[in-house]
N, C-alpha and C positions, 0 to 999 in steps of 0.2 A: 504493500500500500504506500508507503513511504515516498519509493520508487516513484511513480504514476503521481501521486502527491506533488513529489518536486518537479515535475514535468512543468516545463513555460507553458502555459496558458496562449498570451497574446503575444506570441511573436511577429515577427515581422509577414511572414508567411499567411498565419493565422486569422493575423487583420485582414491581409489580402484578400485574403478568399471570404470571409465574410463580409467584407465590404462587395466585390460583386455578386457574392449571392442578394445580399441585400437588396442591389440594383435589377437581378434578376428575378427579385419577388414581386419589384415595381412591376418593371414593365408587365412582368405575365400578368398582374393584376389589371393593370389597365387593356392588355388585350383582348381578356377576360369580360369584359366590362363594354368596351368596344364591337366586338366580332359576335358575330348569332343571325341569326334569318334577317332580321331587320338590321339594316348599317346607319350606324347612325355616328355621324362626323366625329373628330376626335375634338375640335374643336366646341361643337354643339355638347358635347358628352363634358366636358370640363368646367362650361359654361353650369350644366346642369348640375352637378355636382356641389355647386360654388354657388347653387341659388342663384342663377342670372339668367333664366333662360325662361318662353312662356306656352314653349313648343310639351304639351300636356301627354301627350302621347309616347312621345320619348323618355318624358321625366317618369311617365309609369313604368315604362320598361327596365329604365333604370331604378329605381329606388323598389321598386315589387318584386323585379325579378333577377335582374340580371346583378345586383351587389349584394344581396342576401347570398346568394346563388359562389359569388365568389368569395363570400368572409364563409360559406361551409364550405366550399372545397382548400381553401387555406386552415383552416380548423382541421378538417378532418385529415388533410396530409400531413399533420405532423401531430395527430394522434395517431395514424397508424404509421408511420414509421418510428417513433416514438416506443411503440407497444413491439414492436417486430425488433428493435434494439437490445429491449430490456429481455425479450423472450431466447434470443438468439446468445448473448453474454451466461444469461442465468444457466440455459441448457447445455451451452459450449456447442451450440450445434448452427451451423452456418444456414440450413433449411430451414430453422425453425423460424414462425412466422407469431403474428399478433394472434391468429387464432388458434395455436399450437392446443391450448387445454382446453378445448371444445366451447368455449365461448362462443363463437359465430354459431358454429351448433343448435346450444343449447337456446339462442337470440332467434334462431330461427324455426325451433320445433315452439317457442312463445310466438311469435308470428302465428306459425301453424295451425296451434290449437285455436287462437284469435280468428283466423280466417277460414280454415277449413272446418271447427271442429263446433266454438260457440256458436260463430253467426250462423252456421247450420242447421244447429240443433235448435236455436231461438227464433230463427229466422228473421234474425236482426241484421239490417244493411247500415254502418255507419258511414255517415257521409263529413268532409270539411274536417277541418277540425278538430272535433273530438274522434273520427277515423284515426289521426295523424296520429294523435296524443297514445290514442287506443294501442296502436301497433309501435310506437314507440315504449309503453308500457311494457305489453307485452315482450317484447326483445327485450327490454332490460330485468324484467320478472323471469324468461328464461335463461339467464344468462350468469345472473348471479347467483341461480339454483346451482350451476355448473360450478360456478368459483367455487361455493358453500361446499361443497362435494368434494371439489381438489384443495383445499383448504384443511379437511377434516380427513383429508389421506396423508397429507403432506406432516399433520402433525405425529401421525402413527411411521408412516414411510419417512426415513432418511434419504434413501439414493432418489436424488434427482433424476436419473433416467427411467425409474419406477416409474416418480410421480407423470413423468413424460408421458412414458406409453399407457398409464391409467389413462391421462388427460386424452390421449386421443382414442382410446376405444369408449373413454363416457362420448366425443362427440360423435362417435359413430353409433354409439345404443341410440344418440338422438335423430341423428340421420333417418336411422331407419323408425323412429318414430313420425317421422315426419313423411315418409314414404308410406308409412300405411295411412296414415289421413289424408296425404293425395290421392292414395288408392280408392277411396270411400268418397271423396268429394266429387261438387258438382261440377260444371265446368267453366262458370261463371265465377266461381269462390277459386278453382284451380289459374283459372288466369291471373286473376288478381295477385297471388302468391307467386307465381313465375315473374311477374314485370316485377315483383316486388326483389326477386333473389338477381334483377338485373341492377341493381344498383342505380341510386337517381342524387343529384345535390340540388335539385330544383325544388325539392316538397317541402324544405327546411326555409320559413321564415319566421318573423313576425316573434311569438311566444314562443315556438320551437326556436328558434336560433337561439335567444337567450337561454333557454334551458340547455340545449346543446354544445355550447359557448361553456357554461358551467360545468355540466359535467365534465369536460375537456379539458378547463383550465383546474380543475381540485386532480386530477387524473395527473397534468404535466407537473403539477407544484408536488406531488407525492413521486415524481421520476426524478426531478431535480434533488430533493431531499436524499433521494436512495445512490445519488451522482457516487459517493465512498464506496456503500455497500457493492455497487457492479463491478468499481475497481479492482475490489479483493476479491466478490464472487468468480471473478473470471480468470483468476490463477488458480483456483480450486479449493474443493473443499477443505481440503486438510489446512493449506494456507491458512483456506479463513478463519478456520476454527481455530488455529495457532496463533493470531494473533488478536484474539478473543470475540469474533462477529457472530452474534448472536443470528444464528442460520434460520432458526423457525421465525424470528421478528423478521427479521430480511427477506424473505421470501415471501410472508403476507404482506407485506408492504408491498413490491414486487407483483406481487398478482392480483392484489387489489388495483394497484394504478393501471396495470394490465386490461384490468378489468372493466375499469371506466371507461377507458382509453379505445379499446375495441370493443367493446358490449355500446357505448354511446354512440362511435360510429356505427354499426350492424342497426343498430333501435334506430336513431334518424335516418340513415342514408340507406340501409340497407348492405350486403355484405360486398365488400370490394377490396377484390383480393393481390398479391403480386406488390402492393405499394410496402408490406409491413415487411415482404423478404428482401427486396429489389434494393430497396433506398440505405437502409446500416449499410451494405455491402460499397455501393457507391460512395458514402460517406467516410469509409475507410480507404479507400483508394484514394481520394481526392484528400484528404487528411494527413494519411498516413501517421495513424496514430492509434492509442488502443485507452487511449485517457479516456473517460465518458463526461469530463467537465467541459472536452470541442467537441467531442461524438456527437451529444445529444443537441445541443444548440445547433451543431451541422444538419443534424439531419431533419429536424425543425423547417429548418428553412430547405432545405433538401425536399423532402416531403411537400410543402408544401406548393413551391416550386412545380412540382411532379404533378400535383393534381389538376392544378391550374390549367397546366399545357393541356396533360390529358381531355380535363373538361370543355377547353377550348377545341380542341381537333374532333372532340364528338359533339359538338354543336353543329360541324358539319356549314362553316360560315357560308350566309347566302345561302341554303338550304335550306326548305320549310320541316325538315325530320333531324334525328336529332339521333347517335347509336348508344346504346347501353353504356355508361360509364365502366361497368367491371369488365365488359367487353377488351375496353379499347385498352384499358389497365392490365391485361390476361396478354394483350399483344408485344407491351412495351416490357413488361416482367419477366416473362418465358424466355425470351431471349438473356435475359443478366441472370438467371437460375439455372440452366443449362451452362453458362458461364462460370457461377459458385461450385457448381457438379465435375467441371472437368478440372478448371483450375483452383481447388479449395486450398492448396497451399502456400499462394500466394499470398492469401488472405492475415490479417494480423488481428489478435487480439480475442481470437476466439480459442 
């Protein structure tokens, strides 16, 4: 720990690259904000922004849709990379993602039950709103069912590669609970759940953003706090326990923020996947470091960076349709994961 401790922080380098990342979160911000079916000047859009403008129609698009639209895919990319950081260190395992211990799972058999299994059996259609709230409920009632589970193994189980391969056969008991209630559903309650496992950052405004904004930011202030614990989690266990790191505290900590962090993304956005393994990985290359006091702020802005773009190239600019965000996310991941898979040695810090 010591080691990593004394490590410069802001070097000259260090500035560097966060100063253009920083430039690089403008602009995607702005092009963000700019680019979608309707083009609307950059000028006119800055005017509007800045209350100087009387053009009503642009100023809806803006401020309803298209910047609620960008402060969640900036939130949500650097809760999941964020979560794919802490998941990937804690494991020692370069694959491991944000949803490594069945969270998305567990997020999406609460979806499930919400949509395939009550509104069914009630024959209740939520509509607006309390829809949103509903299914964002529920993915967080499923999810921390999940933690509450791997939490309550992790106290009994020492080897972390246990609690691992527990965490992913609980999200595959849930999988397949979720597969038998699409089996049984209509096909109207069935669609609905399919657009929904396509990932959207359009649905989150208004009350949802601030509650979503919350969740995310108690989730990152509990990843910052744990910034030690990862250091010495990631030389290993014996380490850590040699120099007295209390493994069971560290570890809920750990998977609680975990927990918020991808359980809040999966409840608003829906699951969207490839950003929580893809971005730590880049974030060590372009670093080249294994400290988590530049990691995580890297990959912040990394992440967030990442989503932006993505959301932008599935808006499909000047197109009235719009592609699945986890889609477009599955295209730009797969490739750096095949990457991790061939070259894992190059990798530092795992």
């Amino acid at each position: 720990m010591s080691k990593l401790a004394g490590t410069r922080i802001l070097t000259k380098r260090n500035v560097l690259l966060f100063s253009i990342l920083g430039i690089l979160l403008l602009v995607s911000f702005i092009l963000n904000l700019l680019l979608g079916s309707i083009h609307i000047p950059a000028k006119e859009a800055l005017n509007i922004l800045f209350g100087d403008s009387d053009n009503e129609l642009w100023r809806t698009i803006i401020f309803n849709f298209r910047l609620p639209k960008s402060i969640t895919a900036i939130v949500a990319g650097a809760a999941l990379s964020v979560s794919g950081l802490q998941m990937q260190t804690t494991f020692r395992n370069p694959l491991a993602g944000p949803y490594v211990l069945g969270i998305s799972s567990g997020a999406s058999l609460g979806v499930a039950v919400m949509l395939l299994g009550f509104s069914s059996i009630a024959s209740v259609k939520l509509t607006g709103l309390l829809a949103s709230f509903s299914l964002a409920g529920a993915a967080i009632a499923g999810s921390m069912v999940v933690l509450f589970v791997i939490l309550a193994v992790s106290i009994r189980v020492k080897d972390i590669m246990t609690i691992l391969i527990l965490g992913m056969m609980f999200g595959s008991a849930a999988s397949a609970l979720v597969s038998i209630l699409q089996f049984f559903s209509n096909e109207s309650m069935l669609k609905s759940f399919v657009i929904w496992t396509m990932g959207s950052l359009s649905s989150v405004a208004g009350m949802q953003l601030h509650v979503f904004t919350a969740i995310v930011g108690i989730g990152l202030i509990m990843s910052l706090i744990s910034i030690p614990m990862l250091n010495v989690i990631q030389l290993g266990d014996t380490y850590a326990k040699g120099v007295g790191l209390n493994m069971g505290l560290s570890r809920t900590m750990i998977f609680l923020s975990t927990s918020l962090l991808a359980g809040g993304v999966t409840a608003f956005c829906g699951p969207i996947g490839f950003i929580g393994i893809a971005i730590p990985h880049i974030g060590r290359l372009i670093f080249r470091t294994a400290n988590h006091a530049v990691l995580l702020p890297g990959v912040i802005l990394l992440g967030s960076i990442c989503l932006l773009v993505l959301d932008t190239i599935s808006q499909l600019p000047g197109q009235s349709i719009s592609l699945p965000i986890n889609s477009v996310a599955a295209l730009m991941g797969i490739p750096i994961v095949i990457y991790v898979v061939l070259k894992n040695k190059r990798f530092t810090g795992l």
